[in-house]
C-alpha positions as CSV (number, residue, x, y, z in Angstrom):
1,X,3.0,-15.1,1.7
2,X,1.3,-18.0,0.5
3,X,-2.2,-18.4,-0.6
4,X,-2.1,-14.7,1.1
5,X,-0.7,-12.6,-1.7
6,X,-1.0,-8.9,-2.2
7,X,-2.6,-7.4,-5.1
8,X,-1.2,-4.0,-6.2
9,X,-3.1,-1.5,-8.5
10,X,-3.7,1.9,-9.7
11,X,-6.9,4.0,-8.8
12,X,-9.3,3.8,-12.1
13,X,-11.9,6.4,-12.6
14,X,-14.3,3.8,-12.9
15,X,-13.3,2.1,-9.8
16,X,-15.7,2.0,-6.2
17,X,-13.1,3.2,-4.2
18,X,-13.5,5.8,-0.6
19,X,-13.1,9.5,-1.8
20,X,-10.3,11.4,-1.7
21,X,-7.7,8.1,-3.6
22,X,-8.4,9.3,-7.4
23,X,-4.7,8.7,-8.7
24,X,-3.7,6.8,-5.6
25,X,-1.9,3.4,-5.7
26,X,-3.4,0.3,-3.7
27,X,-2.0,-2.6,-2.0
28,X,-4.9,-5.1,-0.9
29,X,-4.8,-9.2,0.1
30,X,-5.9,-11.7,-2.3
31,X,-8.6,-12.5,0.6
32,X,-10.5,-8.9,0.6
33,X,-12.2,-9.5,3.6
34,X,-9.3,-10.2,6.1
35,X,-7.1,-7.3,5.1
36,X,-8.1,-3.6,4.6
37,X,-7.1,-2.1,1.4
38,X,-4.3,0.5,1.8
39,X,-3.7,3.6,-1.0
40,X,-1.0,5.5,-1.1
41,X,0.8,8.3,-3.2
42,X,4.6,9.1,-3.7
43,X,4.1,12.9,-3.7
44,X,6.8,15.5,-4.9
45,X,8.3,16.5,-1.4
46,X,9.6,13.0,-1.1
47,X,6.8,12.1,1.1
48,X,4.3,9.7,0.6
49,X,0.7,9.4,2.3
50,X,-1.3,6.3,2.8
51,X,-4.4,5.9,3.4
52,X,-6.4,3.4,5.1
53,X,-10.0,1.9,6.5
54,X,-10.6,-0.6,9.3
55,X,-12.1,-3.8,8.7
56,X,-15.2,-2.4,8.6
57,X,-15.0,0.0,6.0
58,X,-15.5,3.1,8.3
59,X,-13.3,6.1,8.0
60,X,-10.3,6.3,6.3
61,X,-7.0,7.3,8.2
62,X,-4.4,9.3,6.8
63,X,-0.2,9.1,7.4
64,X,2.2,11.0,6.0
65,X,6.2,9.9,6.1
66,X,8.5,10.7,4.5
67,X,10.9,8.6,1.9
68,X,13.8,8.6,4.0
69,X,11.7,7.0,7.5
70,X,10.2,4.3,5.2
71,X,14.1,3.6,4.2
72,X,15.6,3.5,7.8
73,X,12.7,1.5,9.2
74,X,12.2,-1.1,6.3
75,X,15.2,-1.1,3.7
76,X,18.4,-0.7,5.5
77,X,19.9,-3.9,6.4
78,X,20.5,-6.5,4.2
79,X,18.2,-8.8,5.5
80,X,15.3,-6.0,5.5
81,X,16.2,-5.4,1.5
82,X,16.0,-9.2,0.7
83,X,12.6,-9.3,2.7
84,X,11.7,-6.0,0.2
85,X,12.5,-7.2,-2.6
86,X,11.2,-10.7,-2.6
87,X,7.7,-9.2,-1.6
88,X,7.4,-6.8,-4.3
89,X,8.5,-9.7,-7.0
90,X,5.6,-11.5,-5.5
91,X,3.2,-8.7,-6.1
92,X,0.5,-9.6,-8.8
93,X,-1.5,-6.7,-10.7
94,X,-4.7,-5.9,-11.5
């Protein structure tokens, strides 16, 4: 990750954030402008949506998967769980 390193944080009532992410999570680069921010919220069906905007801010688009795709496509081989876990010990917070 580098000089590149995500930030992760929690949705404050005081924050400037797009409507709709009150009591999201966020993931965003250390360098604002080259990365979009990306919320997201573990909901109680074992889905989780994420939310996101362009570079420019616009609109914010919405996905929804579930736990169990996110497992399968990211955190089933060995390899894929390393590469997991090292990136979320290098997470800093806000």
């Amino acid at each position: 990750m580098g000089s590149d390193n995500l930030v992760y944080g929690i949705v404050k009532p005081a924050d400037t954030v797009p409507n709709g992410v009150e009591n999201y999570s966020y993931l965003v680069a250390t360098d604002k402008s080259t990365s979009p921010m990306i919320f997201f919220c573990a909901n109680s069906n074992q889905t989780v949506t994420i939310k996101y905007a362009d570079h420019e801010g616009g609109q914010l688009h919405v996905k929804v998967v579930t736990e169990s795709e996110l497992i399968q496509k990211f955190y089933k081989t060995t390899i894929q769980k390393k590469q997991v876990n090292n990136d979320v010990s290098l997470l800093r917070t806000e």
